[in-house]
N, C-alpha and C positions, 0 to 999 in steps of 0.2 A: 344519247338516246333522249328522245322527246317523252316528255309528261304523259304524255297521251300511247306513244309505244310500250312505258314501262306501266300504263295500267294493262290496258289489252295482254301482256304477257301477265299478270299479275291473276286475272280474269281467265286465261288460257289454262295457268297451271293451278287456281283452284276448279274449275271445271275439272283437268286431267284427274288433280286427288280424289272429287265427287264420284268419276265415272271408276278408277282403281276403286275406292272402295266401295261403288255396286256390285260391281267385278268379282271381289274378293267375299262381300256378306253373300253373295250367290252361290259359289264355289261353295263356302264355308255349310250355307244350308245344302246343298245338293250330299256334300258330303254325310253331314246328318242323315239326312233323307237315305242315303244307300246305306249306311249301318241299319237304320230301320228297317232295310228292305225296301223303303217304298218307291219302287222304280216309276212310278207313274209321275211322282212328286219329284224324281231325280230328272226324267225327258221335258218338264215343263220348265223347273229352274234354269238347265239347258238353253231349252230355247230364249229363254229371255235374256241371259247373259253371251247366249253370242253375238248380239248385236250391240252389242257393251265393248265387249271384245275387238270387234270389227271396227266402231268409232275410235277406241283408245288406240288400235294399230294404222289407224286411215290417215292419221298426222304425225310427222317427225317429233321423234322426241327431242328433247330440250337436255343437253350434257349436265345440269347442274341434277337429274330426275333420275340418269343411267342408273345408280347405283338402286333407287327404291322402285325403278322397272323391274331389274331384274329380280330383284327379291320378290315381288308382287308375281312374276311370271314362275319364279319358281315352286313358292306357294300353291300358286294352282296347278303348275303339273306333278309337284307331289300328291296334291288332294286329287286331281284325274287318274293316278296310278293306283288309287287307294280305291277310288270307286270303280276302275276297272278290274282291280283285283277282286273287290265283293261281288262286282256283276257277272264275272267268267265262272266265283265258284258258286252263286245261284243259280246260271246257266248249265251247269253240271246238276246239281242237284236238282233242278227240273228234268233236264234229261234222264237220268235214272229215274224218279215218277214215271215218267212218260216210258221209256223201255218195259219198268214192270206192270204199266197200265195193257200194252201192247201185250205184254205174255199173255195178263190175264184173261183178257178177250180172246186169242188163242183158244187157250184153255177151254174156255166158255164155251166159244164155234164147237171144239170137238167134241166137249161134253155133250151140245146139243145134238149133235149129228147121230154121237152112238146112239142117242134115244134109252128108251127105258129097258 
């Protein structure tokens, strides 16, 4: 291996670490963010880390990295099950809002209709 091949690998795989740990502080805030609630702040982290995601998958990985890949990938899809789990039961819990917004209005129409 040439001087010049083992720096470019050497520059490859600190890049790879850089981009894994945007990867991962993004995840990590999103995650935050969905405990909060703040789904606004959860779709925006989103978007910026899946072109994170997409660079770090667009190149082969390097066999000496498999083992801190995987660890990296599974961190994030545990932290995705985590904020999928908080966003299905916000999702519920808006929808019941939203069902008993819908009675009341009902309600309301009829009330209006019988008149005085």
């Amino acid at each position: 291996m040439t001087n010049r091949s083992a720096q470019q690998r050497t520059i490859s795989s600190e890049l790879a670490e850089t981009q894994w740990k945007c990867a991962l502080d993004l995840t990590d805030e999103m995650l935050q963010a969905a405990r909060q609630a703040d789904w606004e702040s959860v779709a925006k982290l989103e978007s910026q880390r899946q072109p994170v995601l997409v660079t770090i998958f667009d190149r082969p990985a390097e066999k000496a990295n498999v083992r801190m890949i995987a660890e990296n990938v599974q961190h994030i899809v545990d932290a995705d099950v985590e904020i999928r789990r908080l966003g299905e039961a916000r999702l519920g819990h808006l929808q019941a809002e939203l069902a008993g917004i819908k009675k009341n209005q009902k309600a309301t129409l009829v009330y209006a209709r019988a008149g005085p």
